[in-house]
C-alpha positions in Angstrom: 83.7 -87.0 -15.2 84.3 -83.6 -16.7 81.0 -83.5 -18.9 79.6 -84.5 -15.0 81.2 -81.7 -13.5 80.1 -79.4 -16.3 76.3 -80.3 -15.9 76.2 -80.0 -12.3 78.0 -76.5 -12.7 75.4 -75.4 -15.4 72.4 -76.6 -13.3 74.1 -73.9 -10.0 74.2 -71.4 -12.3 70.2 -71.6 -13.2 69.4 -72.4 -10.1 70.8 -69.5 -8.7 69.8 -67.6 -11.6 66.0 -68.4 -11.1 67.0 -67.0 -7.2 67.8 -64.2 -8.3 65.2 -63.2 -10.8 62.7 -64.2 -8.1 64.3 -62.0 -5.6 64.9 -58.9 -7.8 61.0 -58.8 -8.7 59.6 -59.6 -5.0 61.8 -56.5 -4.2 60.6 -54.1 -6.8 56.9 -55.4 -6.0 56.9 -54.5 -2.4 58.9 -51.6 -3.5 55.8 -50.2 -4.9 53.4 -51.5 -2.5 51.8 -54.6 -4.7 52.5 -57.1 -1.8 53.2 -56.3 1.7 56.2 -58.8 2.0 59.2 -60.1 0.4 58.5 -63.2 -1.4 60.8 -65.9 -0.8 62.1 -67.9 -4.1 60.7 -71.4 -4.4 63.1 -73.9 -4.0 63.2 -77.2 -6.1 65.2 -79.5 -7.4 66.7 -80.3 -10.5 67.0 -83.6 -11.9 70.2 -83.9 -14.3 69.4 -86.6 -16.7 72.1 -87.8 -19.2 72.4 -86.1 -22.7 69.9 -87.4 -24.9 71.0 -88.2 -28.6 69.3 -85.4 -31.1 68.2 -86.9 -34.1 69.0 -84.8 -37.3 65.9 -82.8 -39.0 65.3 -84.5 -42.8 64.5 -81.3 -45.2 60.9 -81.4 -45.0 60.8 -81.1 -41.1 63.7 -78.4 -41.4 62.0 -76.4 -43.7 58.6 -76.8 -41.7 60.8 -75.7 -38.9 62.2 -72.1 -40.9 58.9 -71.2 -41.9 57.3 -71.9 -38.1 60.2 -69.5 -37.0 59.6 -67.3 -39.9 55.9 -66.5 -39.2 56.6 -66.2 -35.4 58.9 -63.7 -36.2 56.0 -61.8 -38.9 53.4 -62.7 -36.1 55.1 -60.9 -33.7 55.8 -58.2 -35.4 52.0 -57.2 -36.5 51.2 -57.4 -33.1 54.2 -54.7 -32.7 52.4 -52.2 -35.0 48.9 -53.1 -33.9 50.0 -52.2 -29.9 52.3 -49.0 -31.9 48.8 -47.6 -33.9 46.4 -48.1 -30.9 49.2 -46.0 -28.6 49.2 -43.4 -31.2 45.4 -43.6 -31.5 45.3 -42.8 -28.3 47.8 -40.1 -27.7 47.3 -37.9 -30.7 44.9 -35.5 -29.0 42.0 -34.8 -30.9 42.2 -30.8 -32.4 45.5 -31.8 -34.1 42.8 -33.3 -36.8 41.1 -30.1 -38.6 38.8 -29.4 -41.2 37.4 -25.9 -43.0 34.6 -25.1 -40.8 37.3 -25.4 -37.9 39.3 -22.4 -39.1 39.5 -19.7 -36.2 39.2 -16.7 -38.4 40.1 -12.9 -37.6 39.9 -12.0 -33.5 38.2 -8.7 -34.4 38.7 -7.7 -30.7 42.8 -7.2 -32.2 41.5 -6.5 -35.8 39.2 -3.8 -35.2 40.0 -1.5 -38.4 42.0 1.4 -37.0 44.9 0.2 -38.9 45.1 1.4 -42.4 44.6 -1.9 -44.8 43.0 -3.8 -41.7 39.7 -5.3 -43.4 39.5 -8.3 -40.5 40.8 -10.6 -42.7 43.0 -13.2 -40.8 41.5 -16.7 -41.4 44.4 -18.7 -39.8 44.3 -16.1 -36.8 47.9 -15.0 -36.8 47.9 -11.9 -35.2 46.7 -13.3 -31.5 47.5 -9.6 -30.3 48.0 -6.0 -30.8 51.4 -6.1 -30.6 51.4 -9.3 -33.5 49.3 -7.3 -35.7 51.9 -4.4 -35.4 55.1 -6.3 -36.1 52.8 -8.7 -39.5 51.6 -5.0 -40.6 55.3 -3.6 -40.4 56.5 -7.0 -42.4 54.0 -6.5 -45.2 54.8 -2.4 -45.4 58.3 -3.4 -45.9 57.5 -6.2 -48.3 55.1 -4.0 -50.3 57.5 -1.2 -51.0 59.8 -3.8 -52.4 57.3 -5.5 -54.1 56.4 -2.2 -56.0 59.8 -1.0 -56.8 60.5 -4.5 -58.2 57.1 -4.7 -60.1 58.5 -1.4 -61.4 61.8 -2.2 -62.0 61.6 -6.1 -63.5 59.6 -5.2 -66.9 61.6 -1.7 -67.0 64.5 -3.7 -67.2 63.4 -5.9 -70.0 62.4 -3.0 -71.9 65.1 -0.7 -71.8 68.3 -2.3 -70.3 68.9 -3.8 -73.8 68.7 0.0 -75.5 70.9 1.0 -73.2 73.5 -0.9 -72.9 73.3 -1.2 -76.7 73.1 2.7 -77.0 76.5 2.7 -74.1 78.1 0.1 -76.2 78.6 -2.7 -72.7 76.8 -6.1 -72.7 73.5 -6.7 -71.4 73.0 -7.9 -68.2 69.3 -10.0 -69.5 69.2 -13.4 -70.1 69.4 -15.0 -73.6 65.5 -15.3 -73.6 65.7 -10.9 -72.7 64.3 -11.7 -69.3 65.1 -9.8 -66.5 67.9 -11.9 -64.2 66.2 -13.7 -60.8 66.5 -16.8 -58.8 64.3 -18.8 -61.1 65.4 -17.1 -64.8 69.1 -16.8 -63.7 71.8 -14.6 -64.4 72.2 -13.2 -60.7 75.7 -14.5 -60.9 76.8 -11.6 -63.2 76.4 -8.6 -60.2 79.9 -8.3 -58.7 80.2 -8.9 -55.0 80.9 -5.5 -53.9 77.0 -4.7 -55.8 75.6 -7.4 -53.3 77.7 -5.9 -50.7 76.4 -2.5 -51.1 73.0 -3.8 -51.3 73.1 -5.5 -48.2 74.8 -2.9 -46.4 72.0 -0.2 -47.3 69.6 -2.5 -46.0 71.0 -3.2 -42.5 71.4 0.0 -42.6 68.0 1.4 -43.0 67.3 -1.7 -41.0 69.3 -0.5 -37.7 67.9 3.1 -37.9 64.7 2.3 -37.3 64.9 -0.9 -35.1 64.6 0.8 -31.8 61.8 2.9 -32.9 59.9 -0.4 -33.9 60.8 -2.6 -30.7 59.1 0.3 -28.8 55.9 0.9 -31.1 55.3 -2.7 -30.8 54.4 -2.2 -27.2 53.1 1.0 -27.3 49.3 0.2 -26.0 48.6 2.9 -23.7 51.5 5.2 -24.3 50.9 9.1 -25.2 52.4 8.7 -28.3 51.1 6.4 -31.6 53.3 4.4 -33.4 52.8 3.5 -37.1 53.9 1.0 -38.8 56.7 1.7 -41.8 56.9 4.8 -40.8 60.7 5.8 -41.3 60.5 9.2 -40.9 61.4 9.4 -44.6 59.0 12.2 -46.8 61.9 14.8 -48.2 59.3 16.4 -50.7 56.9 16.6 -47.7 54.1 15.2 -49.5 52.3 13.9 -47.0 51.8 17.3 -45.3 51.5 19.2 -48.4 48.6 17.0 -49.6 46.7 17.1 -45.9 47.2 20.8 -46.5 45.5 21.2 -49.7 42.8 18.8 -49.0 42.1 20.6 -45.5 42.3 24.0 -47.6 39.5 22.7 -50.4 37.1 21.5 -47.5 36.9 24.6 -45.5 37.5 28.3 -45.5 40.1 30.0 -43.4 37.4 30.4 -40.4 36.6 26.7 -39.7 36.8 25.3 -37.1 40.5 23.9 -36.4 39.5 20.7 -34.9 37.9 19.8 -38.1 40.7 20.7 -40.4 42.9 18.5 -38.0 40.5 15.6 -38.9 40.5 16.0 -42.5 44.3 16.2 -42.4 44.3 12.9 -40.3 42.2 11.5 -42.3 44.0 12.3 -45.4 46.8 10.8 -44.4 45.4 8.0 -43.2 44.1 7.6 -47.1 47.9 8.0 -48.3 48.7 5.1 -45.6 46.2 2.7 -46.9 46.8 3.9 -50.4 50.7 2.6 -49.5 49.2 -0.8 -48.3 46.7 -1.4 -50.8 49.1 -1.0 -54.2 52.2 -2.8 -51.7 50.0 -6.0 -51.8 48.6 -5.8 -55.9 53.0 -5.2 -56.5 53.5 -8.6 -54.3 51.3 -10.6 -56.3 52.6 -9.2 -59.5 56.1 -10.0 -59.1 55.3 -13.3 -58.0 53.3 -14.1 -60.9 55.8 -12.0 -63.4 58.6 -14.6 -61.8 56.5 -17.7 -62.3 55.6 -16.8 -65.9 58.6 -16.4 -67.2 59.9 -19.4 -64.9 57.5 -21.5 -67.1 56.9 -19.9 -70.0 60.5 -19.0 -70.6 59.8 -15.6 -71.9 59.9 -12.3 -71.2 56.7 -10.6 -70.0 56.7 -7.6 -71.8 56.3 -9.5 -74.7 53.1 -12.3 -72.7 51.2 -9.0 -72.5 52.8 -6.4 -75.1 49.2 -4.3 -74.2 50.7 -3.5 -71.6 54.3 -2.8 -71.9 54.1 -1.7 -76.1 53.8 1.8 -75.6 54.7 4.8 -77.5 56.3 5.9 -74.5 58.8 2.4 -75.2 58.7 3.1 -78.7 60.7 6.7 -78.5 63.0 5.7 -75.9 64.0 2.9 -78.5 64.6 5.7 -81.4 66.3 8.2 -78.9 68.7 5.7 -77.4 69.5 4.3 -80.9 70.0 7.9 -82.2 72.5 7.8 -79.6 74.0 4.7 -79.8 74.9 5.8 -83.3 76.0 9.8 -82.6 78.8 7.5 -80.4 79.8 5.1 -83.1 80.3 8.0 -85.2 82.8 9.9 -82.8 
């Protein structure tokens, strides 16, 4: 009676189950217009017929069985990645896929050579405006000067930090290999904090001077005054001037025509600007190379290209700081 019970309980549950669904999509469907009027679920009727006896699988039709449910499983899967790639196919638009001959290149309506080091070379078309070109050519000033100093500075160190500190008696702050200390050679970690500190602080400094002036030249189109980029207001031997001078003073007599000395001036410095750029990009490639060399090569590169760096020059600082290494030996 209570297996009875149980099957007549199960089949009200489909049955009202099967209501449900039925009702639950007629109402989305008219929802959205697809039929003009609820759809009434069908009824029927269930016939409950007694529990048939299942008859245990032998291992053959098991296993037949597992791999049927297996392969559904792999079947349906594929068709997953088949319906995922066509969907993709189709949504990916079309310009995302480049080759070379699709490249933009320069917009020479925003690089149009008034800019000293502006040759219209931009392949990827990075500066999109005047104002982008102003803020890259600021970055690459800044990046240049470094460069240089550090160009200067990197074999400088590997070929007289050793005399000194061996003429001052205090250890050397170059690796064991006599390389200069960088990310890739190590030896950073020897600089005390308040060096980094100091460092850092100069920086935001120089930094924070000069922000305001740069926020404004960036959107200077059109304003009275012209703004140049890396221009820090920072000449104390007034070389700039002095040099317009001279060259303004060689071209013409003291009766020309003012205009035209005003040109030459401008002109001159203009030179000195480009000048700036032009060495600023040789210094960034050769620090990068001078780090990757020794990175690889493990030695110093003073002594890859002694042609350069094995100069008399080097040669008498080494006997002048040894003379003095020993005058303080012998006090």
């Amino acid at each position: 009676a209570l297996c009875s019970a149980a099957t007549v309980a199960q089949s009200h549950l489909h049955l009202l189950h099967v209501m449900l669904s039925s009702f639950a999509v007629a109402s989305h469907a008219y929802a959205y217009g697809s039929i003009s009027a609820p759809v009434v679920a069908p009824s029927f009727t269930r016939t409950v017929s007694p529990k048939a006896s299942v008859e245990p699988l032998g291992p053959e039709a098991s296993l037949a069985e597992l791999i049927a449910s297996k392969k559904a499983v792999i079947d349906s899967h594929n068709r997953d990645v088949d319906a995922s790639m066509k969907w993709l196919s189709r949504t990916l638009a079309a310009k995302e896929v480049r080759t070379a001959d699709k490249i933009p290149g320069a917009d020479l309506a925003v690089l149009d050579r008034t800019l000293p080091g502006d040759w219209g070379w931009d392949p990827l078309r990075l500066a999109e405006s005047k104002t982008h070109l102003l803020v890259y050519q600021e970055a690459e000033i800044k990046h240049g000067r470094l460069a240089m100093l550090a160009a200067a500075g990197w074999p400088g160190s590997e070929l007289i930090h050793g005399i000194l500190s061996g003429a001052l008696g205090t250890p050397s702050m170059l690796t064991e290999n006599g390389n200069a200390p960088s990310v890739l050679n190590g030896g950073l970690g020897q600089f005390s904090g308040a060096f980094w500190l100091g460092a850092f602080a100069l920086a935001a400094l120089i930094e924070s001077n000069s922000l305001s002036y740069q926020f404004e030249g960036w959107t200077s189109t059109g304003k009275p005054w012209k703004y140049n980029p890396g221009d820090l207001d920072f000449d104390p031997l007034e070389l700039s001037n002095k040099l317009s001078d001279f060259w303004a003073e060689t071209a013409f007599d003291a009766n020309a025509d003012y205009n035209a000395r005003m040109d030459v001036k401008e002109n001159v410095r203009f030179n000195l600007a480009l000048a700036e750029i032009a060495h600023g990009r040789v210094a960034m490639l050769a620090i990068t190379a001078f780090a990757l060399q020794e990175a690889v090569s493990h030695k110093a590169v003073v002594d890859q290209v002694p042609i350069f760096f094995g100069t008399p020059v080097y040669h008498l600082l080494s006997y002048i700081t040894s003379g003095l290494h020993n005058v303080v030996e012998g006090f």
